[in-house]
N, C-alpha and C positions, 0 to 999 in steps of 0.2 A: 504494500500500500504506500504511495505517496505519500514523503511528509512535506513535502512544499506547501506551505501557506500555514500549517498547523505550529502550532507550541507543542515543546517538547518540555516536560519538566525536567529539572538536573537533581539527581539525586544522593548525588555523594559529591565528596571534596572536590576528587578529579575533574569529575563534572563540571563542578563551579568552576572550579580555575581554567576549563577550557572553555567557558562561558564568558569567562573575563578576557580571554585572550581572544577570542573570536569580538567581544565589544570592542579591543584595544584596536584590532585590524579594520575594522569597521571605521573605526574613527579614524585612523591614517588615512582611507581611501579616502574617507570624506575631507577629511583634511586636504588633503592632494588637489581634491575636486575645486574646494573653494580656494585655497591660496593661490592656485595657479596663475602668475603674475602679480602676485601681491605680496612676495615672497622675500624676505630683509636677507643681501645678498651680503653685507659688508658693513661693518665698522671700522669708519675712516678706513686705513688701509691694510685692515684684519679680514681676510675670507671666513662668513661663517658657512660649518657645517650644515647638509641637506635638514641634518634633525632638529635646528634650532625652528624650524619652520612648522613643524607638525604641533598641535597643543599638548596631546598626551603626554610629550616629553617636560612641559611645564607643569605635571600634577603624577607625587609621590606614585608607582605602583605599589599596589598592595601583594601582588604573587612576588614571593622572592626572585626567582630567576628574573623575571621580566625589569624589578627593580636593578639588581644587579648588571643587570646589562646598561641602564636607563645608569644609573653613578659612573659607572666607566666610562660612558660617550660625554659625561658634563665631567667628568677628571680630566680628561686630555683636552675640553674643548677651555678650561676657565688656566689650565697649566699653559698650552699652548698662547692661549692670549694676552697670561701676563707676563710670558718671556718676550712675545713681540713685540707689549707695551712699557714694559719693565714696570711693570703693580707691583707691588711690593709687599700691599696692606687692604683689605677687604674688609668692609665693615658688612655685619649682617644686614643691618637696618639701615642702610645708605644705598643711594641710589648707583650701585654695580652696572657695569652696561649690559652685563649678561645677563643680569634678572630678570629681565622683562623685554619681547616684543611688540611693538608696536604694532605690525602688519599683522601678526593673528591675535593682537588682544588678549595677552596672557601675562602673567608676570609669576614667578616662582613665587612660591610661600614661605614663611618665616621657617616653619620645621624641611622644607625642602634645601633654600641654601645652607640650615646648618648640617644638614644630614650628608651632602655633598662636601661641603668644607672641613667635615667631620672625618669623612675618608680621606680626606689628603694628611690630616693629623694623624691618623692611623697606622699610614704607610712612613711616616716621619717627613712626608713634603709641605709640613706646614704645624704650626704652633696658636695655639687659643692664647688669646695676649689677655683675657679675664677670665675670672670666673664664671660672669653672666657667657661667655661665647658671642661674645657682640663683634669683637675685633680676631680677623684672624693674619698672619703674619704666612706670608706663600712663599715656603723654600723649591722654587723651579733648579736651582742647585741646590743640593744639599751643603749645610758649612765645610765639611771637609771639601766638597768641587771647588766651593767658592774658596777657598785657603790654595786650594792648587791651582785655582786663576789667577791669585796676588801673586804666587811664584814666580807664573809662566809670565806674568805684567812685571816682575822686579827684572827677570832674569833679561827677556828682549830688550830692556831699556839700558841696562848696564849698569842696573839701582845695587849691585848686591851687597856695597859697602853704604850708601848710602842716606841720610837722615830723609824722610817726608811728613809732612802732617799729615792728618786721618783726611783731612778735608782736602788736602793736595791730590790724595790718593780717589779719590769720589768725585773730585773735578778739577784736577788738574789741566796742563796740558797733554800728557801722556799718556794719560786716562779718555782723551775723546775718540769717542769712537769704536772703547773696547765695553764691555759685557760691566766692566766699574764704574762707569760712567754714570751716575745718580743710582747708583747701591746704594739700599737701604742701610742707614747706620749703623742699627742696631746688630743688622746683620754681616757689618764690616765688622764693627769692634767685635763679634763673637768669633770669624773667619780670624781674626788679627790674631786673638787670645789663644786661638788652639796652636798658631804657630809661633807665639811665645811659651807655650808650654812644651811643645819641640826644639826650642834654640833656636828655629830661624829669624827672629829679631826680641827686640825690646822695645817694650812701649812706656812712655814715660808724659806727665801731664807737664803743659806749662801753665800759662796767669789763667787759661780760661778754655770753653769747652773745645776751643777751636783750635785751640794752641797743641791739644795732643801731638803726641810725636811718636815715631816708628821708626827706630833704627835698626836696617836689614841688617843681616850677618847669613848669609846664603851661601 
């Protein structure tokens, strides 16, 4: 007998969740249907991914795989972007450009970007800068990368004897151009500290915040 046209009840878990997955495809199609040409192609000079366009991907899944898959495609799309834009610092409740699209009229939810931001802290690619989780801190290197980028910047310049300020080092001349070039502070002076605590320099304050100094020994 035909079931076209009929309800089918779902009667076990399976069920539901194939019920959920067949409403999830349902709504991509339609998705598809209506964005077509209305589609947010770029921020400023960031290519966004096919999936920032669908809305399903703006609203928590509730089947675990399908979430899982749905954190992993916003991990590499909010990593990728703040390495191109050098982000450094996301706030929860600040307006992120990723949060929200305008063409399909969506915007992530509060438990959505922390749940996303959440897994970058998990993996160690990022840091809760409170207790509330309002501010999060995006290590697209890790400190140790970032400690072996200061090297690969002392060693090409011919710094390995030395003295710079922290601020030399963040905007110097030497510094334009490469991956240090508006480094996050915080996450300089943490990169600095781990290779004072290896011997490769000494850092030493002078009158004021800007006065720090970092003498290589490479």
């Amino acid at each position: 007998m035909s079931l076209i046209g009929k309800s089918v009840p779902f009667t076990s878990v399976s069920d539901q969740a194939l019920r959920h997955r067949f409403s999830i495809c349902c709504s991509w199609i339609e998705s598809d249907r209506i964005c077509e040409g209305q589609r947010m192609q770029k921020l400023g000079d960031f290519k966004l991914p096919q999936f920032f366009n669908y809305p399903p991907y703006f609203t928590l899944q509730p089947v675990r795989d399908t979430r899982e898959k749905q954190i992993q495609l916003w991990k590499e799309l909010i990593l990728d972007f703040c390495k191109s834009q050098k982000v450094f610092l996301i706030g929860v409740e600040e307006d992120f450009p990723l949060f929200s699209n305008s063409a399909i009229d969506r915007t992530l939810s509060h438990e959505a970007r922390e749940t996303f931001l959440s897994a970058f802290v998990g993996e160690g690619r990022a840091e809760w800068l409170d207790k509330g989780h309002r501010k999060c801190l995006i290590l697209w290197h890790r400190i140790q990368d970032w400690a072996d980028i200061i090297l690969k910047f002392v060693r090409e310049n011919g710094l390995e004897d030395s003295v710079m300020t922290v601020e030399e080092i963040r905007s110097g001349t030497e510094s334009l151009g490469t991956e240090l070039e508006g480094i996050d502070r915080t996450i300089l002076m943490r990169a600095l500290k781990l290779l004072e605590n290896k011997g490769k320099l000494a850092l030493f304050k002078g009158t004021s915040a800007d006065d720090e100094g970092v003498k290589f020994s490479v």
